[in-house]
N, C-alpha and C positions, 0 to 999 in steps of 0.2 A: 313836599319836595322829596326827592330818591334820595336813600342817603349815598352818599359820595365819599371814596379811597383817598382818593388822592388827597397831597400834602396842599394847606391853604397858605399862602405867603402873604404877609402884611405889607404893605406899601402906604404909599400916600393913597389917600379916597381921590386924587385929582387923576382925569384922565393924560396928561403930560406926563405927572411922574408913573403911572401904569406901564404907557409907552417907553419911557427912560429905563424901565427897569428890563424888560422884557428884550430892549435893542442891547442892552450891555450883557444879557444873560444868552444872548445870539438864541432867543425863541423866537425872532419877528423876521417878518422877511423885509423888513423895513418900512413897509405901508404903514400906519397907523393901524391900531389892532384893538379889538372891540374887549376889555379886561374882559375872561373867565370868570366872574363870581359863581358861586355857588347856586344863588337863585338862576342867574342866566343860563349853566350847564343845567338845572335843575329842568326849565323848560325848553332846551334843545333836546333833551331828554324825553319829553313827553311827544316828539316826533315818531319815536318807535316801541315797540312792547319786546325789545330784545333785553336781558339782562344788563345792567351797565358795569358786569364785572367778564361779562364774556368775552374771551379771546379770539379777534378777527385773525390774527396773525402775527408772523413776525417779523418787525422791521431792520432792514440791515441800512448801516454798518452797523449797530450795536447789538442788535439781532433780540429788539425790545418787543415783549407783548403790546398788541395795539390792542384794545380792551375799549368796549362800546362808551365809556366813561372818557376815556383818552381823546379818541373820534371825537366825539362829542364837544370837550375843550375846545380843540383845535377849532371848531366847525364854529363857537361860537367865536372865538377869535378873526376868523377869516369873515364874519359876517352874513355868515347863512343864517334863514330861517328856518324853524324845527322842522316843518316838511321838508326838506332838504337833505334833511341826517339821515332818511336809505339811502338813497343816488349817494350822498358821500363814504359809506358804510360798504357801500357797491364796490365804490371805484377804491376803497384801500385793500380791499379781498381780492381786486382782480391785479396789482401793485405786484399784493404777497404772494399770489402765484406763482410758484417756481418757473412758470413757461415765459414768464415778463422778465426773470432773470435781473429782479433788483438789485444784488448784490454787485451784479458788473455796473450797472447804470450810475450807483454810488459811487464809483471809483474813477471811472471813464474820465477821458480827459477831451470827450467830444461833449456837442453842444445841444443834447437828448433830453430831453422832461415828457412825463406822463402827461399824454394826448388822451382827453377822456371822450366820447362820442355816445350821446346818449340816442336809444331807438324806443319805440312804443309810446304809449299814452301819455308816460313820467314826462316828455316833452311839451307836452301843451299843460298837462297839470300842474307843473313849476314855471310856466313861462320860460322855458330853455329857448334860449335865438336858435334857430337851422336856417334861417334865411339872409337878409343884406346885413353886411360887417359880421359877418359870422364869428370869423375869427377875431374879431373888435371889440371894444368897451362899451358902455350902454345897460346891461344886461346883469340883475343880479346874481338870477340861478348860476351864466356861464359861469359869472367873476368868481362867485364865491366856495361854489362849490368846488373848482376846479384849485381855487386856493389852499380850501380846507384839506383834501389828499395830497398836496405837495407841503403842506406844515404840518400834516403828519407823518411825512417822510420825512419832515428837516426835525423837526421836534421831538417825536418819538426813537426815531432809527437812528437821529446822528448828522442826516446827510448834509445839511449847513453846514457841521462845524469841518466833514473831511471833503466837500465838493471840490473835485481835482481836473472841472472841466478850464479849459484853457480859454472858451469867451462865453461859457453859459446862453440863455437868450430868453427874450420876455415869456417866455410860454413856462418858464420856473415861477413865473410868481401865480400863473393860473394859466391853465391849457382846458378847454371845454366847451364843446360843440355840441348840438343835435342833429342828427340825418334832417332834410327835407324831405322827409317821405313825400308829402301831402303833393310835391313837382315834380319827384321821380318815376320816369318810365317802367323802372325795375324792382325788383325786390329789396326790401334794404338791410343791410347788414345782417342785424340779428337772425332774420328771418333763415337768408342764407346760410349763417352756423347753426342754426335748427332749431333755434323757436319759433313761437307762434307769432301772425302779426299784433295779435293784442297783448303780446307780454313786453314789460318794460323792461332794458338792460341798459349797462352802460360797459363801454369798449375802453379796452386802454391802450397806446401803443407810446413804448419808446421812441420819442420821434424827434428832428427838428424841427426848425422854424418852415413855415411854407415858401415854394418856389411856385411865383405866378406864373401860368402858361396863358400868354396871349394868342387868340387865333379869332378874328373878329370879319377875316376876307373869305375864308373856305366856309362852305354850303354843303359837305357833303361828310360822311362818317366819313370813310376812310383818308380825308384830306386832314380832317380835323387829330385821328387816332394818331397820324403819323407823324403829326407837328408836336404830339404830345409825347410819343416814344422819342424824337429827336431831343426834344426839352430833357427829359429823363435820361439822359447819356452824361448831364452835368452831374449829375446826384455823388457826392463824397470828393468825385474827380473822372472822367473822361476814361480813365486808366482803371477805376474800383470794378469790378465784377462779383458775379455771387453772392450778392446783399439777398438779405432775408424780408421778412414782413415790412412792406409800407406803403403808403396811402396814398390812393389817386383820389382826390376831390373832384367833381364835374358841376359844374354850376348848370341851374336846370337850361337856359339854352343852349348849351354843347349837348348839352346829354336828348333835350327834345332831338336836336339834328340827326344825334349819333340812333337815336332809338327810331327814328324816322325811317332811316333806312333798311330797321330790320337787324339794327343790330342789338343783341342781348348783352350782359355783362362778360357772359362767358365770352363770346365773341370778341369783344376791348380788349379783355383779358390778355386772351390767346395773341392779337394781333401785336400789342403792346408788347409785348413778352418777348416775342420773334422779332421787332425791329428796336425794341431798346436795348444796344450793344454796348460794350466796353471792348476798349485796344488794350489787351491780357499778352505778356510775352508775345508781341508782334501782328497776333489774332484777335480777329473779332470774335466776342465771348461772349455770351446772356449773362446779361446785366443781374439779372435776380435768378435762385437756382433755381424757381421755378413756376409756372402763371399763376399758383396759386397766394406766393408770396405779393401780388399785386392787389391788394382789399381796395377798392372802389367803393364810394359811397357817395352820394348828391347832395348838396350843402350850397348855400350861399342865396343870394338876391338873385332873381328871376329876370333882370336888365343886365346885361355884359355878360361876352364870349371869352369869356375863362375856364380855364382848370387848374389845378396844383395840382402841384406832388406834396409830400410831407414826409420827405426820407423818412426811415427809419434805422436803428441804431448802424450807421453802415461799417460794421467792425467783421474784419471775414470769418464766416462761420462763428461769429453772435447768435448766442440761443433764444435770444430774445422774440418774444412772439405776439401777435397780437390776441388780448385774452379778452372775453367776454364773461358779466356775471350778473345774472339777474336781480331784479330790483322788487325786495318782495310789494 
């Protein structure tokens, strides 16, 4: 077994008083919680050949080292398996990224959790869901992995005990997806920020809860594009303009339709962009500052004519971004 830094606490050997201890020391996000021993980090450990004294980063509000040892607690806490602990290792590197601008996300009094989105092979090798109830339970790569990084944010950083959002939402106790490549017409994520398609990442974005777009009567891209920029004028409020990074999900029959007719991502993009408006002092305003703040990606079950949105942090002129980091 690795030897391990961290302080060991004595409890009861019962998994009740574990739980007891851990929900009174506000380390739990209230789910039941798999006890850290030492054997168990020992073999969440044997997931990677990274040092487990090495510093990922640093989490705010307390602005603590997260250390592969740290990760790893966490990660057995939340219920992952050792192959799990890169993709979780992934997604708190791309958290600590100054461009994901954790430190506002901690404070914020909106209703924003790290949205993690996994692309390449890491998806079918962990069993990550990309397709029906995507967004859903079922699934333990999604549940847990996506656990794991947000109680490393509450545990490590703080952000439990100072969360100052005013209604929170279920995507704090796990938020994590896979692309549907294997349905999508277009290139997927990663690919688009400039890796290869055989390299694994995981994406994070500040986000909310998803807004379903139904449109199950139009047959044609731009019938469909335009019911989806309309849908997207709710996003923060009617009146918010100049929002940054956030996610259009296309479930693969919109997105067949839409690619049917020749249209490319860039093409959504651009159209989307140009009819999703905001009423700004009296004027019609672009919604987001710019097509490229629009990330698209295809996700869900291959039956229903949906899409989402997945706002992202809509605070004006928010630095928050959407960061990619690969999965060794």
């Amino acid at each position: 077994m690795k030897n391990l830094t961290s302080n060991i606490i004595e409890v009861d050997d019962s998994l009740e008083a574990a739980n007891d201890w851990f929900c009174r020391e506000k380390l739990s996000d209230g789910l039941p919680i798999v006890p850290p021993t030492p054997e168990r980090v020992g073999r969440m450990l044997d997931g990677t050949r990274r040092d487990p004294e090495e510093v990922i980063g640093v989490i705010p509000p307390k602005w603590a080292p997260a250390t592969i040892e740290k990760i790893a607690i966490n990660a057995v806490m939340a219920g992952c398996r050792p192959e799990y602990l890169p993709a979780v290792i992934a997604g708190v590197e791309a958290i600590c990224d100054p461009a994901f601008a954790l430190v506002g996300i901690s404070g914020t009094t909106d209703a924003v959790a790290p949205l993690l989105i996994l692309n390449g092979p890491v998806r079918r090798a962990l069993e990550v869901n990309c397709a029906a109830g995507v967004f859903g339970p079922g699934w333990r790569a999604n549940a847990t992995i996506g656990r794991a990084v947000r109680l490393v944010w509450a545990n490590v950083g703080g952000a439990a005990a100072t969360s100052m959002s005013t209604f929170a939402q279920t995507g704090r106790y796990s938020y994590c997806i896979g692309e549907h490549e294997e349905e999508s017409p277009w290139e997927p994520l990663h690919v688009e920020h400039g890796f290869t398609p055989g390299a694994s990442t995981v994406s994070a974005l500040a986000a909310e809860a998803p807004q379903v777009v139904v449109d199950a009567r139009n047959r044609t891209a731009r019938e469909i594009a335009t019911t989806i920029a309309r849908s997207g004028e709710a996003i923060a409020s009617h009146t918010q303009g100049s929002l940054g990074d956030t996610l259009l999900v296309i479930a693969p029959e919109h997105a067949r339709t839409i690619a049917g007719d020749g249209w490319s991502k860039a093409t959504l993009r651009e159209f989307v962009w140009e009819r999703t408006r905001a009423e700004v002092d009296g004027a019609r305003a672009p919604k987001f500052r710019e097509p490229t703040n629009i990330k698209i990606v295809v996700a869900g079950g291959t039956a229903g004519r949906f899409s989402a949105w997945i706002p992202g942090w809509p605070f004006p002129g928010a630095p928050s971004s959407l960061v990619l980091k690969p999965i060794p």
